[in-house]
CHARMM internal coordinates of N, CA and C (Angstrom, degrees):
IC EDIT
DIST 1 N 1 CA 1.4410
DIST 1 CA 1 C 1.5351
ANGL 1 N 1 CA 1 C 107.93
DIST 1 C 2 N 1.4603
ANGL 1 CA 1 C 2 N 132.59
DIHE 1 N 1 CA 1 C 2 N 108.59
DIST 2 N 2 CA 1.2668
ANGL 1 C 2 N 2 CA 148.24
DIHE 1 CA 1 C 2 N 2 CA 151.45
DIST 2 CA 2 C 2.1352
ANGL 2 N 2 CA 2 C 96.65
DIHE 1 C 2 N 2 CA 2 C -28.72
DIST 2 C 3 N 1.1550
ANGL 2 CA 2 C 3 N 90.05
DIHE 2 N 2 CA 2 C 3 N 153.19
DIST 3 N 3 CA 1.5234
ANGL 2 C 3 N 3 CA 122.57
DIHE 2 CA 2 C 3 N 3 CA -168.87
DIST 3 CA 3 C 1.6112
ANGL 3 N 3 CA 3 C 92.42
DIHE 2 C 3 N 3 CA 3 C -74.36
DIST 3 C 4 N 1.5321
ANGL 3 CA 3 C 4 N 114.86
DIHE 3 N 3 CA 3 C 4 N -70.48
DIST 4 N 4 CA 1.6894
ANGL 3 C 4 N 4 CA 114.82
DIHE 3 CA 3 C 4 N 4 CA 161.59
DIST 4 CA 4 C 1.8897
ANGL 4 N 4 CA 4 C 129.33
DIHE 3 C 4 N 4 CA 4 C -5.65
DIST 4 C 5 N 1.2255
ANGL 4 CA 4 C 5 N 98.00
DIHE 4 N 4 CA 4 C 5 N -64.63
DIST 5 N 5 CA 1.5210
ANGL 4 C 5 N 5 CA 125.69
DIHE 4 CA 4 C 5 N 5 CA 170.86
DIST 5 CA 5 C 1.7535
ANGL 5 N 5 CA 5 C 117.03
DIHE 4 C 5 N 5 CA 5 C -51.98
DIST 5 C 6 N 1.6242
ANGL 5 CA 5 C 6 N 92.66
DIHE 5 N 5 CA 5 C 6 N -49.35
DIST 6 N 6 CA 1.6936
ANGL 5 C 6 N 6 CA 103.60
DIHE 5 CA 5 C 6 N 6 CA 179.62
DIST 6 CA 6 C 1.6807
ANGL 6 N 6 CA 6 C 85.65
DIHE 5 C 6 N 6 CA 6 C -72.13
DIST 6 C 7 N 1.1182
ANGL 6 CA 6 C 7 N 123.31
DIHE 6 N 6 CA 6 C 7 N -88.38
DIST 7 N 7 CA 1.0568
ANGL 6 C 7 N 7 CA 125.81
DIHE 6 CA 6 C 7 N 7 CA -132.13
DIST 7 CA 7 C 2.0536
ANGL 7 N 7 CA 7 C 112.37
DIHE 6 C 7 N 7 CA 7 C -60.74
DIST 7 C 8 N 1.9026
ANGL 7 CA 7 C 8 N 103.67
DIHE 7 N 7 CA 7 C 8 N -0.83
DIST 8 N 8 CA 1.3608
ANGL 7 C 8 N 8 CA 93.35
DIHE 7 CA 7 C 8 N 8 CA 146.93
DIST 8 CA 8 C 1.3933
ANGL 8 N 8 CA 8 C 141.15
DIHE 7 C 8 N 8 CA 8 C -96.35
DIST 8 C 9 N 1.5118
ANGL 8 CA 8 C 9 N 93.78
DIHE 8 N 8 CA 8 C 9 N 7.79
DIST 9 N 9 CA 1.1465
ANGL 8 C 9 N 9 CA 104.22
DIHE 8 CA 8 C 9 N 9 CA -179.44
DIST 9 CA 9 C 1.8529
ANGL 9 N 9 CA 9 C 114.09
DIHE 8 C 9 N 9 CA 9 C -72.66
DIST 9 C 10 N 1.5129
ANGL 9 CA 9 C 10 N 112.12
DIHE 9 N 9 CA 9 C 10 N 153.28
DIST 10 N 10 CA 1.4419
ANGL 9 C 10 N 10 CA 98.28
DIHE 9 CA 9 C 10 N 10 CA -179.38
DIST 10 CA 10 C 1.6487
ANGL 10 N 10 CA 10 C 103.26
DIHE 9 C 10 N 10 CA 10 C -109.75
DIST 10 C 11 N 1.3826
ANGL 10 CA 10 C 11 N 107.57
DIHE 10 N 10 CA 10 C 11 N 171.18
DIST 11 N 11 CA 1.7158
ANGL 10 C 11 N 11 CA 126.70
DIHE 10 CA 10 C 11 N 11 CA -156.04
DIST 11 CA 11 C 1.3287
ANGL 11 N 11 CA 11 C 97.51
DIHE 10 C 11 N 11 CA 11 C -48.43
DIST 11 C 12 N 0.8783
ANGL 11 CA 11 C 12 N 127.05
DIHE 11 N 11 CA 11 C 12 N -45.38
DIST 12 N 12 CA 1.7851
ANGL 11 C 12 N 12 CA 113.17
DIHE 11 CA 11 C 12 N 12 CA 179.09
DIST 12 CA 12 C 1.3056
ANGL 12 N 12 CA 12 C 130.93
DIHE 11 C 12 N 12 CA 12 C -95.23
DIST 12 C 13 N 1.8346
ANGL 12 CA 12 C 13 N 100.94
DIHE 12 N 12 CA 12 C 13 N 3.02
DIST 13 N 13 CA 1.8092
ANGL 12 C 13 N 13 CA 92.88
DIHE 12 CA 12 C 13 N 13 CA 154.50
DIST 13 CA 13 C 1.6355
ANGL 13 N 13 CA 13 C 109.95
DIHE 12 C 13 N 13 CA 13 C -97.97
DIST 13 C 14 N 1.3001
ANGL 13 CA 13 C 14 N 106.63
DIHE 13 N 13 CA 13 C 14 N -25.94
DIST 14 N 14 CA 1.0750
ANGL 13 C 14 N 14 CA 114.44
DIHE 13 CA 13 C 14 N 14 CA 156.22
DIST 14 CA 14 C 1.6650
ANGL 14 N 14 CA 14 C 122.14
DIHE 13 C 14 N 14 CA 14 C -22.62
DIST 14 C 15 N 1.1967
ANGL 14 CA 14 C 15 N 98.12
DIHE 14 N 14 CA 14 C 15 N -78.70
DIST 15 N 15 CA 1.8997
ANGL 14 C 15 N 15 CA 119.55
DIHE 14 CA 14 C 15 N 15 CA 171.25
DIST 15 CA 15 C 1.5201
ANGL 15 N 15 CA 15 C 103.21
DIHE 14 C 15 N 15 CA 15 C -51.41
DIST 15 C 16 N 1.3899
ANGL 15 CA 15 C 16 N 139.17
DIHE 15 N 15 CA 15 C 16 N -51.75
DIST 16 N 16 CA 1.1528
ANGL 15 C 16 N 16 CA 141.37
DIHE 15 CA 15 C 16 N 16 CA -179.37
DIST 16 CA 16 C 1.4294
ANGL 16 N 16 CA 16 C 106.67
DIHE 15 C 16 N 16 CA 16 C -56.99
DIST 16 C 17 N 1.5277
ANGL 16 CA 16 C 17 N 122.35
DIHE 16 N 16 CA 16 C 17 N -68.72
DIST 17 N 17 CA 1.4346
ANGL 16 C 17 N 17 CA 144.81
DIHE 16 CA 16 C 17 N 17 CA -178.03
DIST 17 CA 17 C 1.8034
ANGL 17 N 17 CA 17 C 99.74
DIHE 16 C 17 N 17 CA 17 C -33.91
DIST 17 C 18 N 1.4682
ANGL 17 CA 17 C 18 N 107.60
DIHE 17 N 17 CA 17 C 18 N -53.92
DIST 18 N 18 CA 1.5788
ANGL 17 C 18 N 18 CA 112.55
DIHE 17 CA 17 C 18 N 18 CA -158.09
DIST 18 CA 18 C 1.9342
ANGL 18 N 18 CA 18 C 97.63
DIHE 17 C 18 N 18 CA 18 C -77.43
DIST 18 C 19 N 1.3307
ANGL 18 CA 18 C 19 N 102.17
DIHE 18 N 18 CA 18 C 19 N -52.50
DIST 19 N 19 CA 1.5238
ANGL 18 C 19 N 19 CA 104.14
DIHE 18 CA 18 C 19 N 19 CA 169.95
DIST 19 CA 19 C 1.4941
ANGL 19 N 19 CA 19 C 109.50
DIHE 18 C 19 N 19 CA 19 C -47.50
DIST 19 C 20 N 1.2663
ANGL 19 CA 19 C 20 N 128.92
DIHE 19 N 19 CA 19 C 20 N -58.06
DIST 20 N 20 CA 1.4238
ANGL 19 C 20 N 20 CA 113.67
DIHE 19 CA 19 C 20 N 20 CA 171.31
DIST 20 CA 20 C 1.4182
ANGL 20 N 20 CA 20 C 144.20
DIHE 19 C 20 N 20 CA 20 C -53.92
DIST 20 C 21 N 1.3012
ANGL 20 CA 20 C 21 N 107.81
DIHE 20 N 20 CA 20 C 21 N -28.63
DIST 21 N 21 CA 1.4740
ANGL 20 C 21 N 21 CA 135.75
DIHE 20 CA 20 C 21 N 21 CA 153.67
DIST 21 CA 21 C 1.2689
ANGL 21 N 21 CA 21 C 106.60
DIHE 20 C 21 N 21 CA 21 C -56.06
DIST 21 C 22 N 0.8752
ANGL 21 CA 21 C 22 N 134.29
DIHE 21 N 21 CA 21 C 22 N -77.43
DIST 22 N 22 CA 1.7298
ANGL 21 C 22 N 22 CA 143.78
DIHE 21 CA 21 C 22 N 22 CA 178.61
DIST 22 CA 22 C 1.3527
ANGL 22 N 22 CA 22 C 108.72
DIHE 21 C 22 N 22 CA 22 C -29.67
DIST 22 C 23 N 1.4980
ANGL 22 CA 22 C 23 N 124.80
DIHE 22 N 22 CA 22 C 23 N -59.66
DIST 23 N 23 CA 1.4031
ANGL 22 C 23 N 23 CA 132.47
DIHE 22 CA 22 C 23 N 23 CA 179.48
DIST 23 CA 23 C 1.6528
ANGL 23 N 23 CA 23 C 110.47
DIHE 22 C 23 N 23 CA 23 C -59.71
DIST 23 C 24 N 1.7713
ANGL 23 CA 23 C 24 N 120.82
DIHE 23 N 23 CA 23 C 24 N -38.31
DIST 24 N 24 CA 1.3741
ANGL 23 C 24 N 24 CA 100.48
DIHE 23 CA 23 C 24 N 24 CA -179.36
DIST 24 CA 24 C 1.5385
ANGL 24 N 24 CA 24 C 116.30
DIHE 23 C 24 N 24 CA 24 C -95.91
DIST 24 C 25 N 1.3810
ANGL 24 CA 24 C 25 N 102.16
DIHE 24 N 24 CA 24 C 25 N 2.41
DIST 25 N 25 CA 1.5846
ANGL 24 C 25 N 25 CA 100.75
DIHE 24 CA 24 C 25 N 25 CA 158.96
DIST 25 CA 25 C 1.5742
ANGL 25 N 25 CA 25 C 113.73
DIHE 24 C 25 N 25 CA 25 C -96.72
DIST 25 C 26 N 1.1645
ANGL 25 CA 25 C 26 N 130.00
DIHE 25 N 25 CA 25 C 26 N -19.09
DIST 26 N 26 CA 1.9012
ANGL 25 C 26 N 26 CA 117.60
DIHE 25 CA 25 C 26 N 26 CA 137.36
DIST 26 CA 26 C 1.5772
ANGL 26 N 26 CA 26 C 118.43
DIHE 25 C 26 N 26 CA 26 C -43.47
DIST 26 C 27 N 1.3782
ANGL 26 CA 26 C 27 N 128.62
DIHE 26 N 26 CA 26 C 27 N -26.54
DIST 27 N 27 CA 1.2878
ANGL 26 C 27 N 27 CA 99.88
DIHE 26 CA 26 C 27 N 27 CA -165.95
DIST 27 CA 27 C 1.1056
ANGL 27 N 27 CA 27 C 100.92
DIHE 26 C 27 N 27 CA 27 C -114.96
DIST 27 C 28 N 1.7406
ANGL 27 CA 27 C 28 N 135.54
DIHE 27 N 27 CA 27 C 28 N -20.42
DIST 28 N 28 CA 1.0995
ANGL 27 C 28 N 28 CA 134.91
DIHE 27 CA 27 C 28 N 28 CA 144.27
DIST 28 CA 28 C 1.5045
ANGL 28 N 28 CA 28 C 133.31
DIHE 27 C 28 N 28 CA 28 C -37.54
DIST 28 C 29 N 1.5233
ANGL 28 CA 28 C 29 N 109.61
DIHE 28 N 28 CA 28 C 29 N -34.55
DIST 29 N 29 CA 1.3166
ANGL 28 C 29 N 29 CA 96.21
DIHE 28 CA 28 C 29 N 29 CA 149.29
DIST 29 CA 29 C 1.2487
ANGL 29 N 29 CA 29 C 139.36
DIHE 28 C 29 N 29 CA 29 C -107.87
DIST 29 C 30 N 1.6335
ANGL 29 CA 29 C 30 N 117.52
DIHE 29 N 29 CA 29 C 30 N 5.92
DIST 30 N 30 CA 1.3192
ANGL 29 C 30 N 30 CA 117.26
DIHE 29 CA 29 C 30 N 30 CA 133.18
DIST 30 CA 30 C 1.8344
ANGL 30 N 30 CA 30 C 119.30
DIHE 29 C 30 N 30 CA 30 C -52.06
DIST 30 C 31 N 0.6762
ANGL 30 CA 30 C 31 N 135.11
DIHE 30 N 30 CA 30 C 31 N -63.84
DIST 31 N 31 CA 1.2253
ANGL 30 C 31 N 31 CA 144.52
DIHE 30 CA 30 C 31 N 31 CA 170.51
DIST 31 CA 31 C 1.6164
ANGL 31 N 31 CA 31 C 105.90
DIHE 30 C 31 N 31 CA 31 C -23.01
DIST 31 C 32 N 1.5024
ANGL 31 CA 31 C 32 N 114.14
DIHE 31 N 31 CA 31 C 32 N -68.44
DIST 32 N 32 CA 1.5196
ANGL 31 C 32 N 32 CA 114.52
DIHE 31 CA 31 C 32 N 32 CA 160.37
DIST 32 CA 32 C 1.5224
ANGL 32 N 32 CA 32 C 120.76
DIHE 31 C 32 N 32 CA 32 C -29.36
DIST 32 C 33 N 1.3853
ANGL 32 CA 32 C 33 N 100.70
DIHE 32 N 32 CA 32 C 33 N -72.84
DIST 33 N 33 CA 1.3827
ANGL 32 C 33 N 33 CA 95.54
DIHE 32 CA 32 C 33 N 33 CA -173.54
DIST 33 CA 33 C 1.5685
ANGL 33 N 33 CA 33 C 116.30
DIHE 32 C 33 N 33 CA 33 C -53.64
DIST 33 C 34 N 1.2843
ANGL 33 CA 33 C 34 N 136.63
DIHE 33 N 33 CA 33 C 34 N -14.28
DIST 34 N 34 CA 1.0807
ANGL 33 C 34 N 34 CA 111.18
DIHE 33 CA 33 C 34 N 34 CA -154.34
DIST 34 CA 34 C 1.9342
ANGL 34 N 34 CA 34 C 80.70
DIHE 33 C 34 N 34 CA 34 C -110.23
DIST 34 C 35 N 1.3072
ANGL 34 CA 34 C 35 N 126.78
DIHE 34 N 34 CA 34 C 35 N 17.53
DIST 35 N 35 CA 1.2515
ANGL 34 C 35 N 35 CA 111.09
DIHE 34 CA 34 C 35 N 35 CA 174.20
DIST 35 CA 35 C 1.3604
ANGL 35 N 35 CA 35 C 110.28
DIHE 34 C 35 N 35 CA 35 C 93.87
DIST 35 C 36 N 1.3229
ANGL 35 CA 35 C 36 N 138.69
DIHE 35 N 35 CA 35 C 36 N 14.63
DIST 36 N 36 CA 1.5444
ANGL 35 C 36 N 36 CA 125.69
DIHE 35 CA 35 C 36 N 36 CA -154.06
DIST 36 CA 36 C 1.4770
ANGL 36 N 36 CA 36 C 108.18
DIHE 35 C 36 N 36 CA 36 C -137.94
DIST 36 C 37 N 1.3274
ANGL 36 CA 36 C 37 N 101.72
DIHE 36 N 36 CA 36 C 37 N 4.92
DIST 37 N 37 CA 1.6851
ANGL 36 C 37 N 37 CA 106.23
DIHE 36 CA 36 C 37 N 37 CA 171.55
DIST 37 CA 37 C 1.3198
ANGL 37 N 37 CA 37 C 116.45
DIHE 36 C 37 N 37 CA 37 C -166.67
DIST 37 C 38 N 1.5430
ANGL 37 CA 37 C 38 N 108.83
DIHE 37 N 37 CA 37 C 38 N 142.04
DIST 38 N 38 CA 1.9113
ANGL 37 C 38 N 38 CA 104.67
DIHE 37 CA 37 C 38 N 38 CA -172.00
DIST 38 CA 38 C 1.0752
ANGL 38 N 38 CA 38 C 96.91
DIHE 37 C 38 N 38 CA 38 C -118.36
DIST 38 C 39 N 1.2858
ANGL 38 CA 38 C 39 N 138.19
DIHE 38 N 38 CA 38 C 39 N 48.31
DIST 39 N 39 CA 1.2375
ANGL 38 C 39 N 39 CA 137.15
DIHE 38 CA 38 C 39 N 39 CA 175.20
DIST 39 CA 39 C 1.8227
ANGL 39 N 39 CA 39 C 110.14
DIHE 38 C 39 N 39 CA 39 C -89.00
DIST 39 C 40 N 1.4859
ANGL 39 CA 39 C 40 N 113.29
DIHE 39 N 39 CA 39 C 40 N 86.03
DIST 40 N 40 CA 1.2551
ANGL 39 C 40 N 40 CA 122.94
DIHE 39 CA 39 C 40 N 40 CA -162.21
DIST 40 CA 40 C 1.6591
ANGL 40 N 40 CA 40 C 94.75
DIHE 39 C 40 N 40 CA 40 C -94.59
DIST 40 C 41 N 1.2278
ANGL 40 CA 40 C 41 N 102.93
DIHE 40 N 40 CA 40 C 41 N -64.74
DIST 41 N 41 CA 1.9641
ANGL 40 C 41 N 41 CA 84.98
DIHE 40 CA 40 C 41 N 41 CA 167.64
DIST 41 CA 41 C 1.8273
ANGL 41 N 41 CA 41 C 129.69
DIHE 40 C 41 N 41 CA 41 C -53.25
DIST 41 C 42 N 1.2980
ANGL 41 CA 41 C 42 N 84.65
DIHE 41 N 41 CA 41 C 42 N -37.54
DIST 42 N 42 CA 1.6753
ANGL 41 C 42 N 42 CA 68.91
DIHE 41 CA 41 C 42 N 42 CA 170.84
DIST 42 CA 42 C 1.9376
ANGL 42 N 42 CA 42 C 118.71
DIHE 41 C 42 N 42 CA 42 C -73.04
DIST 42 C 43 N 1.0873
ANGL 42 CA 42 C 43 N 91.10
DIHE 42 N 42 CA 42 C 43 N -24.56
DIST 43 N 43 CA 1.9782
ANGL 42 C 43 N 43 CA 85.53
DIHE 42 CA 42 C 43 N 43 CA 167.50
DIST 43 CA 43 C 1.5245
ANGL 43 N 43 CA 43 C 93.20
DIHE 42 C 43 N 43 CA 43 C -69.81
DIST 43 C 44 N 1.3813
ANGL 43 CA 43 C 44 N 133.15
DIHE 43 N 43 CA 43 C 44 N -52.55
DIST 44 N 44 CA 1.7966
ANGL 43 C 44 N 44 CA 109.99
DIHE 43 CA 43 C 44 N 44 CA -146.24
DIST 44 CA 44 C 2.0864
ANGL 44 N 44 CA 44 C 96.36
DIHE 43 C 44 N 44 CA 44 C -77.31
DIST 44 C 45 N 1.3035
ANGL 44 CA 44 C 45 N 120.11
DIHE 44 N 44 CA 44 C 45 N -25.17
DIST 45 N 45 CA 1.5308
ANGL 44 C 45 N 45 CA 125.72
DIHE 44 CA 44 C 45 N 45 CA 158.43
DIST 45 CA 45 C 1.5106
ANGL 45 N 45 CA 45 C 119.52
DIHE 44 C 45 N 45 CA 45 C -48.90
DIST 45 C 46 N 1.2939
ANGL 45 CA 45 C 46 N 112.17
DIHE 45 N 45 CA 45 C 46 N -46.75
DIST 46 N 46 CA 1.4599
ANGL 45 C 46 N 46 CA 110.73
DIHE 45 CA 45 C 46 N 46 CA 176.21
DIST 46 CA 46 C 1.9292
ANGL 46 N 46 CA 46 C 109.51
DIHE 45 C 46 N 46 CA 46 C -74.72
DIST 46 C 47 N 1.1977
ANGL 46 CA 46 C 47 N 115.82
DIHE 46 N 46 CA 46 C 47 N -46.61
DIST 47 N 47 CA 1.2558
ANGL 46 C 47 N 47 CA 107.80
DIHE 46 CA 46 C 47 N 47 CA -163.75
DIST 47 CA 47 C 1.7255
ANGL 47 N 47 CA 47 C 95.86
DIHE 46 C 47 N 47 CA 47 C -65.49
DIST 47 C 48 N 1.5366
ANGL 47 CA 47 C 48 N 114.06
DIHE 47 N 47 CA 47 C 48 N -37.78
DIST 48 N 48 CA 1.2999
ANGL 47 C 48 N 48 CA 117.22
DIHE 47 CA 47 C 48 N 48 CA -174.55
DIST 48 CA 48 C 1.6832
ANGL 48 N 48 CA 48 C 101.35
DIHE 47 C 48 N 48 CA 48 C -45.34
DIST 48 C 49 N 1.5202
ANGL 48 CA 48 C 49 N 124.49
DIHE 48 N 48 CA 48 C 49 N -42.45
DIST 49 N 49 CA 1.5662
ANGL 48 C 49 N 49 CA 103.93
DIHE 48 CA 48 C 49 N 49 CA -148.72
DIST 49 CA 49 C 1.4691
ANGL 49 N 49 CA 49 C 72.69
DIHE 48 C 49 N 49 CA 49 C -103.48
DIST 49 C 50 N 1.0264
ANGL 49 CA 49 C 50 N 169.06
DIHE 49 N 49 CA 49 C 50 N -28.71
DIST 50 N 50 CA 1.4977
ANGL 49 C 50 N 50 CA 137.36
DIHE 49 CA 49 C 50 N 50 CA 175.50
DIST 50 CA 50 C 1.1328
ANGL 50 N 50 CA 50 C 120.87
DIHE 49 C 50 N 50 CA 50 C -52.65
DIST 50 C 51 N 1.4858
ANGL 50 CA 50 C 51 N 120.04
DIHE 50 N 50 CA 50 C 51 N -24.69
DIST 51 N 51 CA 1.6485
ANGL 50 C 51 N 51 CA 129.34
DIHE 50 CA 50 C 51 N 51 CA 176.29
DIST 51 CA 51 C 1.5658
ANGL 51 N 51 CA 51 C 101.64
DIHE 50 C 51 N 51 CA 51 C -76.11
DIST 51 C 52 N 1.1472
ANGL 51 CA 51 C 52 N 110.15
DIHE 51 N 51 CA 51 C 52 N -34.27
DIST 52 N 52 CA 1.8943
ANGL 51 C 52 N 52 CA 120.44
DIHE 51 CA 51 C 52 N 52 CA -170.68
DIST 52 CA 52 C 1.6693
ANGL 52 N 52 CA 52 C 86.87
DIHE 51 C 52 N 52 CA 52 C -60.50
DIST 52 C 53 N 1.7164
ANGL 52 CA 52 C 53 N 112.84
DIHE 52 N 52 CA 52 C 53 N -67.22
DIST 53 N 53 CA 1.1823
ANGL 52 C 53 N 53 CA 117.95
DIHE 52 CA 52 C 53 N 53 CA 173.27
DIST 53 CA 53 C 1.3099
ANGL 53 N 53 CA 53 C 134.71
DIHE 52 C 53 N 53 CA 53 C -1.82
DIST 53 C 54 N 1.7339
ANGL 53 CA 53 C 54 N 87.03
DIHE 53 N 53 CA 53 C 54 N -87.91
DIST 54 N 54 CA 1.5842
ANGL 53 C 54 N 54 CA 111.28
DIHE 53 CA 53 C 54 N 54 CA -177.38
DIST 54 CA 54 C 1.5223
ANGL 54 N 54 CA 54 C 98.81
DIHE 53 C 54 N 54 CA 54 C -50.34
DIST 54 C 55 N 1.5892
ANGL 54 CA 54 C 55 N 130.01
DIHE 54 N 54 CA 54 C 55 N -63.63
DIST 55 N 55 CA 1.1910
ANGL 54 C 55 N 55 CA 121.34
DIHE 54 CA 54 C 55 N 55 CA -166.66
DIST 55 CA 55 C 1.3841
ANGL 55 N 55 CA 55 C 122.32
DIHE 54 C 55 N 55 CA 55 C -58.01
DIST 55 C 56 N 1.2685
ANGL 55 CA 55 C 56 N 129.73
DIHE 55 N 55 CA 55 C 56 N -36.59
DIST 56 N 56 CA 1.2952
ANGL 55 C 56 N 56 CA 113.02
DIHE 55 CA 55 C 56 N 56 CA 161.97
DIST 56 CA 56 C 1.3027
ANGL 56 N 56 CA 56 C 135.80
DIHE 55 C 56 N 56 CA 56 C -25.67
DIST 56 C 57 N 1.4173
ANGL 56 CA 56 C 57 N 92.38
DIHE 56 N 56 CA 56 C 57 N -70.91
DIST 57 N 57 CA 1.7832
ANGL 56 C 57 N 57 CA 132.94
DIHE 56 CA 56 C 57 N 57 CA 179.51
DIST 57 CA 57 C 1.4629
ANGL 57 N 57 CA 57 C 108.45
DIHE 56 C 57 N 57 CA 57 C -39.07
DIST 57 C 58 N 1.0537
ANGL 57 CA 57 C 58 N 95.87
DIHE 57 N 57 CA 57 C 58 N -53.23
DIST 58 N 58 CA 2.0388
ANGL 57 C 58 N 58 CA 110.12
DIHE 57 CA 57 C 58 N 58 CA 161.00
DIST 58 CA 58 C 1.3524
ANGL 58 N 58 CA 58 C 107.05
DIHE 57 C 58 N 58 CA 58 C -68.06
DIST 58 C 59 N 1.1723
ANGL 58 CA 58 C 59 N 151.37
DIHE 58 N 58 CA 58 C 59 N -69.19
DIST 59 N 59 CA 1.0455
ANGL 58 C 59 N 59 CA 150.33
DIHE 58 CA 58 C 59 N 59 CA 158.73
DIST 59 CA 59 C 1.7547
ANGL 59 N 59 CA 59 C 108.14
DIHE 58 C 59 N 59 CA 59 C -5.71
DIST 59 C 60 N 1.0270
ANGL 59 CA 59 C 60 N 89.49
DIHE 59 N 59 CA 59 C 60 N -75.84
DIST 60 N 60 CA 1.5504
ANGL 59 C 60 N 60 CA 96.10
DIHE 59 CA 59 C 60 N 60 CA 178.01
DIST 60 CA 60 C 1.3575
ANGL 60 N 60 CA 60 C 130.00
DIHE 59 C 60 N 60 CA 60 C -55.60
DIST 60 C 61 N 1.5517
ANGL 60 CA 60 C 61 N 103.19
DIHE 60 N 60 CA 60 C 61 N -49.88
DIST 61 N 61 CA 2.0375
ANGL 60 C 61 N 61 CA 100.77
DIHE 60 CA 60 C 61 N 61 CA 165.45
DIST 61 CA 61 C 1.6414
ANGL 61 N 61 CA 61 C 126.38
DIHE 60 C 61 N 61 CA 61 C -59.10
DIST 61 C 62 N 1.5343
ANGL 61 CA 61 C 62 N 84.93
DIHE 61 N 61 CA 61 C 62 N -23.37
DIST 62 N 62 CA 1.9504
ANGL 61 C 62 N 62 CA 96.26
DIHE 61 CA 61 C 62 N 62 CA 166.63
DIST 62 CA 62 C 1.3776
ANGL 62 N 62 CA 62 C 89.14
DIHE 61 C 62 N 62 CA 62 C -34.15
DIST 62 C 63 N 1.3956
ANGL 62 CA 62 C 63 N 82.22
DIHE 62 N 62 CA 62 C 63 N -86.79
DIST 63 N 63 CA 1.6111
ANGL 62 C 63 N 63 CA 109.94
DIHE 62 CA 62 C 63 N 63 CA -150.08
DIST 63 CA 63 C 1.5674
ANGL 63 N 63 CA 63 C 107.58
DIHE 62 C 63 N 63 CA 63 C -47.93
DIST 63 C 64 N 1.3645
ANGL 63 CA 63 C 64 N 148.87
DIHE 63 N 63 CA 63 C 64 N -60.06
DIST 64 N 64 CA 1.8076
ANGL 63 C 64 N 64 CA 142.39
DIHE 63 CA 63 C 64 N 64 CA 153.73
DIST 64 CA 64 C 1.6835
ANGL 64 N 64 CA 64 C 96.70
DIHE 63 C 64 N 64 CA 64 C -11.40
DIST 64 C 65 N 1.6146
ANGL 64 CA 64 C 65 N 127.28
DIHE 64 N 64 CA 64 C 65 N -31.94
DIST 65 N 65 CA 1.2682
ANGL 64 C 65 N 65 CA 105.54
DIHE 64 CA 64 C 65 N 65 CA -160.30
DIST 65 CA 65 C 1.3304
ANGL 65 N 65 CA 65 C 111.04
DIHE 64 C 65 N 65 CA 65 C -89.42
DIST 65 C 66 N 1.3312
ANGL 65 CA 65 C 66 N 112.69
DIHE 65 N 65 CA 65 C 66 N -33.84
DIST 66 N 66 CA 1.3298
ANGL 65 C 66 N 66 CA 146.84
DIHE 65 CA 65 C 66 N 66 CA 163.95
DIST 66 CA 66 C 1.1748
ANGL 66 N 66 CA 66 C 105.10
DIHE 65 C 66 N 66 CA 66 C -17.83
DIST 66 C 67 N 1.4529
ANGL 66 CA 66 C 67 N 89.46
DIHE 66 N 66 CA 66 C 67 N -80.48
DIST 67 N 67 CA 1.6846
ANGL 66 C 67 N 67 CA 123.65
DIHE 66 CA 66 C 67 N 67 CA -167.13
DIST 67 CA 67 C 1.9614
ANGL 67 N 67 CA 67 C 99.89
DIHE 66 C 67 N 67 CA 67 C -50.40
DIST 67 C 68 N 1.1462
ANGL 67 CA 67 C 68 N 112.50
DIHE 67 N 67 CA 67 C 68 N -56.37
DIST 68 N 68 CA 1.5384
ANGL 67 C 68 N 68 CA 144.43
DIHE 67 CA 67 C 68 N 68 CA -145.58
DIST 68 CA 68 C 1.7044
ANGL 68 N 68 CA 68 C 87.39
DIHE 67 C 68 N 68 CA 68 C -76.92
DIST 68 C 69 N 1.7121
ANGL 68 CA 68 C 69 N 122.05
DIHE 68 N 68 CA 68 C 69 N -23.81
DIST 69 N 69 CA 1.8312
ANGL 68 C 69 N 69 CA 123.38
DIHE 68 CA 68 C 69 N 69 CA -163.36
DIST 69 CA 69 C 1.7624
ANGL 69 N 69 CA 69 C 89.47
DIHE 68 C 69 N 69 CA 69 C -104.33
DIST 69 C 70 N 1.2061
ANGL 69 CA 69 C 70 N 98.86
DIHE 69 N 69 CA 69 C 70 N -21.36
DIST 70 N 70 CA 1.8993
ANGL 69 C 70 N 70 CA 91.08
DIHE 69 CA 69 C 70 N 70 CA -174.86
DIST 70 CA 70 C 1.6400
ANGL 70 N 70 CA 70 C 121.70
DIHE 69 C 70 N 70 CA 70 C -72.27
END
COOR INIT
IC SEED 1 N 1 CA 1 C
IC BUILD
């Protein structure tokens, strides 16, 4: 998922989106370990958009604080 996509997403698909991400990069690398999948780009794609994720999400509470000190 491109950064574009996240960043129309709003705070609680957001939260949904990143929680879901999170879970299939748990089982993907469960999955690794146990020998049953070589899907090495799709792990370094998933960890990539949870970081895309998280940074938004931060991005955004910045800014509520911002807003919230003025």
């Amino acid at each position: 998922m491109d950064s574009e996509k996240i960043r129309n997403l709003n705070d609680d698909e957001l939260a949904r989106q990143e929680k879901q991400t999170a879970e299939q990069l748990f089982r993907l690398r469960f999955q690794m370990k146990l020998g049953q999948n070589e899907g090495v780009k799709k792990l370094r794609d998933l960890r990539k958009d949870v970081a895309r994720m998280k940074t938004i999400a931060r991005e955004r509470a910045i800014a509520k604080t911002k807003k919230e000190a003025k």
